[in-house]
C-alpha positions in Angstrom: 0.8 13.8 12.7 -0.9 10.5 11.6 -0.4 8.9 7.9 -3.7 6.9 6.8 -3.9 5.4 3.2 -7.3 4.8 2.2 -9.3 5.2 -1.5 -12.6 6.8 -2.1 -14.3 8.4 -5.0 -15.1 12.2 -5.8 -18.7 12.2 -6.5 -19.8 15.0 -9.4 -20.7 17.8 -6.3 -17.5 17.1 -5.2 -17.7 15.1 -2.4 -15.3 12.1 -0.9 -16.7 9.2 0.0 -14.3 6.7 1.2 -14.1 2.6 0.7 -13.7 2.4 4.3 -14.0 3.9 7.6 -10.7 5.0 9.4 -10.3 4.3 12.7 -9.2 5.8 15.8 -9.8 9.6 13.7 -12.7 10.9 14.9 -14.0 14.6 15.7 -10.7 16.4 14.3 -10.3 18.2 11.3 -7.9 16.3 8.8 -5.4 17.0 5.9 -6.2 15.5 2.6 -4.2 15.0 -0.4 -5.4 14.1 -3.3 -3.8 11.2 -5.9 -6.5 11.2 -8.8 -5.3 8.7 -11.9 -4.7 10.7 -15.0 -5.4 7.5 -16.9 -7.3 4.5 -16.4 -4.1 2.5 -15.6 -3.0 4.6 -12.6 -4.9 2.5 -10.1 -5.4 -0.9 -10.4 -8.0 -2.3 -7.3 -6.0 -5.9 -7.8 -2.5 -4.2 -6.2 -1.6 -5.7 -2.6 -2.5 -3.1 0.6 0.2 -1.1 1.3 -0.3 -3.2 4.6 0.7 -6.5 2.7 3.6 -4.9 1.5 5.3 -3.6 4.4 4.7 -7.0 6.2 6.6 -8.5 3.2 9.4 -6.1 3.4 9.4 -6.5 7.4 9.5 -10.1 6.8 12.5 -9.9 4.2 14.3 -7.7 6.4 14.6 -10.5 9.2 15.6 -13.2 7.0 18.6 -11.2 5.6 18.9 -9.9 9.6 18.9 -13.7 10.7 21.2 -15.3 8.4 17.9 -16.6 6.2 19.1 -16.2 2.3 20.5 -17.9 -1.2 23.7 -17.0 -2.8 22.4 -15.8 -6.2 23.6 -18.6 -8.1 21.2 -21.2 -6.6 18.2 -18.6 -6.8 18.8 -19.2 -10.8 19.2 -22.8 -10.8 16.5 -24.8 -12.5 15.5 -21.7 -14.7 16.0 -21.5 -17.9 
């Protein structure tokens, strides 16, 4: 089974209409689950793709793999 994040709106009939088309799921009947905000400050537009995030981590992941860090006592100097 395939994971797709996507966001969409619930029209007042009750249909989905999502931001974007996914690709490569065509012609199959899909699961869908549901994450509807209880409050206006469950979703914010403005925070990075899930996409973005996992490239960060991935990214993180090989520094510390590769020898690529600070001790922590440099990370904190200059800051006051």
């Amino acid at each position: 089974m395939k994971a797709v994040e996507v966001t969409g709106e619930i029209d007042a009939q009750g249909n989905l209409t999502l931001d974007q088309q996914i690709p490569d799921i065509t012609n199959q009947r899909v699961r869908v689950i549901i994450l509807a905000s209880e409050t206006e400050n469950d979703f914010d537009p403005d925070d990075p793709p899930v996409d973005a995030i996992k490239a960060n981590l991935q990214k993180a992941l090989h520094q510390v793999r590769t020898g690529q860090t600070l001790p922590l006592s440099q990370m904190w100097e200059g800051i006051e």
